[in-house]
N, C-alpha and C positions, 0 to 999 in steps of 0.2 A: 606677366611683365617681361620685356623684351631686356637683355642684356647689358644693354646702352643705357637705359633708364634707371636699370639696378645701379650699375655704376654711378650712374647722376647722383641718385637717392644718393649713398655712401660718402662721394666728395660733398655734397650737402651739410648731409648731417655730420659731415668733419668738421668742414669751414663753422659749422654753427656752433660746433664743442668749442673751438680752438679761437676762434675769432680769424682764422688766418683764409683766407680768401682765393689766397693765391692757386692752391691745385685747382680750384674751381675753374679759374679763368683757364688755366695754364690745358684742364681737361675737354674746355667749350672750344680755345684755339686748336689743338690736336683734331679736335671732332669736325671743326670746319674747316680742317684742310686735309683731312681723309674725304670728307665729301666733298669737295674739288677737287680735289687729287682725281676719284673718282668719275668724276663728270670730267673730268679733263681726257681720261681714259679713254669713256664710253667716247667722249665726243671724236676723236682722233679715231681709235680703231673703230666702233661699232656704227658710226653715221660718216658712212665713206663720202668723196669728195664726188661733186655729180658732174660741176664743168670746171672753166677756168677762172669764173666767176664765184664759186662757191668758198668763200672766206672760212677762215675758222671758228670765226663770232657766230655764224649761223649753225659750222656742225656743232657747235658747243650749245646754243638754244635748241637745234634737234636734238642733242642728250639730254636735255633739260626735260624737255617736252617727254621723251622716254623713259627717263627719271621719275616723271609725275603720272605717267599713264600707263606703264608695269604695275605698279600698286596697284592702281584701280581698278585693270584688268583681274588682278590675282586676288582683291575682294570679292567681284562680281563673280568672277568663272569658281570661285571656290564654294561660294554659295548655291551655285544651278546645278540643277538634272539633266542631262545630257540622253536623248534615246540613243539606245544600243543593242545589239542582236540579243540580249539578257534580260533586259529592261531598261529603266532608267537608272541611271547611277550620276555618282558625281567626279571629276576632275580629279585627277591627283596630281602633286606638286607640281611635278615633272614633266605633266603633261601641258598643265599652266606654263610652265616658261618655256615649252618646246615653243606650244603658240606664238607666244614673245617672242621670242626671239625671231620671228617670220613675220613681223611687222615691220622692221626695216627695210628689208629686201620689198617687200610688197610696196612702201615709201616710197622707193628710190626709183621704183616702174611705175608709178601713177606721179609721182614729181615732174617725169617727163614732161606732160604734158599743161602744165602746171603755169607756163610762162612767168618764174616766180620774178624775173629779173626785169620785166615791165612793169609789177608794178608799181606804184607808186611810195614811200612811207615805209617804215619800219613796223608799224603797228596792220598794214594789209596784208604784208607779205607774214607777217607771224598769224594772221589769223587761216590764210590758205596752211601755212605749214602746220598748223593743227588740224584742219578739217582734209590734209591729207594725211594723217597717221589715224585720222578717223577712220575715213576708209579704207584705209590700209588694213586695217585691225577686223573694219567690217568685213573686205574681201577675205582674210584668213580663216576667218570664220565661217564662212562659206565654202571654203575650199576643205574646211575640216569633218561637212556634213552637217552642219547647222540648217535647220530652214532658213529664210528671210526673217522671218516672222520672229526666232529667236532670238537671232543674231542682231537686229535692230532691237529687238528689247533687253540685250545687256548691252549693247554698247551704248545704249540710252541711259540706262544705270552706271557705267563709267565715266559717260560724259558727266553725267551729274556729279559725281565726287568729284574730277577735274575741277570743271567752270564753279562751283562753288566754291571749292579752295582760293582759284582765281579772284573771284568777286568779292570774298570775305576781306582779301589782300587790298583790291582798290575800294571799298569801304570804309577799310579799315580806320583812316582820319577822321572820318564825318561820325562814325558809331562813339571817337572818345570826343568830337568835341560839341554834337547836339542830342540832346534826348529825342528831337521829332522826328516822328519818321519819315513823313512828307520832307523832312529839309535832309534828311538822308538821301534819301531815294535821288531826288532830283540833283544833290549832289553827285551822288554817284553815277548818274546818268550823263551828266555835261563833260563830268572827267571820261567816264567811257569814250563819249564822242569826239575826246581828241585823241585820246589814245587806250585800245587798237583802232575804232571806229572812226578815224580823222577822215573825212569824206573828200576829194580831194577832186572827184568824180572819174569819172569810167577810164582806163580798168578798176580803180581802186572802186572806196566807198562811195555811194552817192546817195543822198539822205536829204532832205527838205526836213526842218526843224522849227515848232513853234510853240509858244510857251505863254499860258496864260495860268488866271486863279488855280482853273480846275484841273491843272499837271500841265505835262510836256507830250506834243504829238511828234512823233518819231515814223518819216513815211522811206523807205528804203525803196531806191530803184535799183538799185545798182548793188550786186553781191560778189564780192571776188570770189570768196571759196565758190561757190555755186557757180560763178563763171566759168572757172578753171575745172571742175571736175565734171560739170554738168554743162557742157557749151552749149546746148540747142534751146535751154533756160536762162541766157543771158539777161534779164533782165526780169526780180524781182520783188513785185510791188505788194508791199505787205504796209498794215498797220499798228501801232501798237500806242496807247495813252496810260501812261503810266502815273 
C-alpha cells in the first residue's frame, strides 16, 4: 500500500469516527494541487518550448501525456528480461527512469517533423502528440539495445495501460447510465469520432462512417499520426465493424 492511500485510509476512518468531514476534503484539495503544482513543473521545465507557436496549454498536455506514460513505462520495463552479457536479468529503478527521462528529448527531435501546427482540431493534433512520445519511447529503446521485436512488444504493453485508461474515461457516462453493451460501444464510438477522432479531412482525420442494425463501419483514410511520422504511408485504408 502506497503512502498516499495510507494517508487516505486514516482521514477516512477519522471523518467516519468523528462525523467531521472536513480533513478529508481539506487532504483531496492539498493532493490535487500538489498534482498540478507538479504537472505544472514537469510542464514548464521538462517539455521545453519547440517554436513560437508552442503555447503552454500544449507543454502542459505533453506533461500530462508524460505523467500517464512514466507509469506505464515503469510497469512494463519492471516486469521484462532484458538480454545482457550475463544473461537475462531485469531493469532496475534507476535504470527505468534513466530510460524516462530520454523520451522527451527523443519527443522534441521527432516533433520536428511532425507539422503539428497544420493540423486541424485539438483532438488530431493530441492524438500525433501521443503517437510521438510513442515513438519516442520506441526509438529509446532501441538505442538502449532492445531488439525491434522487444521493443515493440512492451511498448505495446504500455500503450495498453495508456489507451485503456483513456477509453475507460470516455466510456465512462454510457457504463453508469445503460446496462447494454451494444448501446455502450456504439456510444462510445460516435463520442470518440468527435473527439479525438473529429474527421475534418486531410491532414487531419478522414473516415466515411455508416451505421446500421448490425453496428457501426468505421473506414479511415486518412491518419495524422501515421502521416506525420510515416510520410511515404500517407494514406491509410483500414476497416473495422464494431
Amino acid at each position: 500500500m502506497s503512502l498516499s492511500a495510507a494517508a487516505l485510509g486514516v482521514l477516512v476512518g477519522y471523518a467516519a469516527a468523528t462525523r467531521d468531514w472536513r480533513p478529508v476534503l481539506t487532504g483531496v484539495f492539498l493532493a490535487l494541487a500538489t498534482f498540478f503544482a507538479g504537472l505544472l513543473w514537469t510542464g514548464l521545465g521538462s517539455c521545453r518550448r519547440n517554436s513560437s507557436a508552442d503555447t503552454i496549454g500544449w507543454r502542459l498536455a505533453r506533461a500530462g501525456i508524460l505523467a500517464a506514460l512514466r507509469p506505464a513505462m515503469r510497469a512494463v520495463l519492471s516486469a521484462r528480461e532484458t538480454p545482457g552479457p550475463d544473461g537475462p536479468a531485469r531493469l532496475l529503478p534507476h535504470e527505468i527512469e534513466a530510460l524516462s527521462a530520454r523520451v522527451e528529448p527523443m519527443a522534441v527531435r521527432l516533433r520536428e517533423h511532425a507539422a503539428l501546427a497544420d493540423l486541424p482540431g485539438i483532438g488530431n493534433r493530441l492524438m500525433v502528440e501521443l503517437a510521438v512520445f510513442t515513438a519516442a519511447a520506441y526509438r529509446v529503446l532501441l538505442d538502449a539495445g532492445w531488439t525491434a521485436e522487444a521493443a515493440r512488444s512492451a511498448l505495446a504493453d504500455a500503450g495498453w495501460l495508456l489507451y485503456s485508461r483513456m477509453l475507460a474515461l470516455s466510456s465512462m457516462p454510457f457504463r453508469l447510465t445503460t446496462r447494454d453493451p451494444a448501446k455502450r460501444l456504439r456510444r462510445t464510438i460516435r463520442t470518440l469520432l468527435r473527439f479525438p477522432f473529429d474527421a475534418p479531412g486531410a491532414p487531419g482525420y478522414e473516415v466515411h462512417v455508416s451505421e446500421d442494425a448490425s453496428g457501426i463501419s468505421t473506414h479511415f483514410t486518412h491518419c495524422p499520426p501515421q502521416a506525420a511520422l510515416f510520410p511515404t504511408a500517407d494514406a491509410i485504408p483500414w476497416r473495422r465493424r464494431l
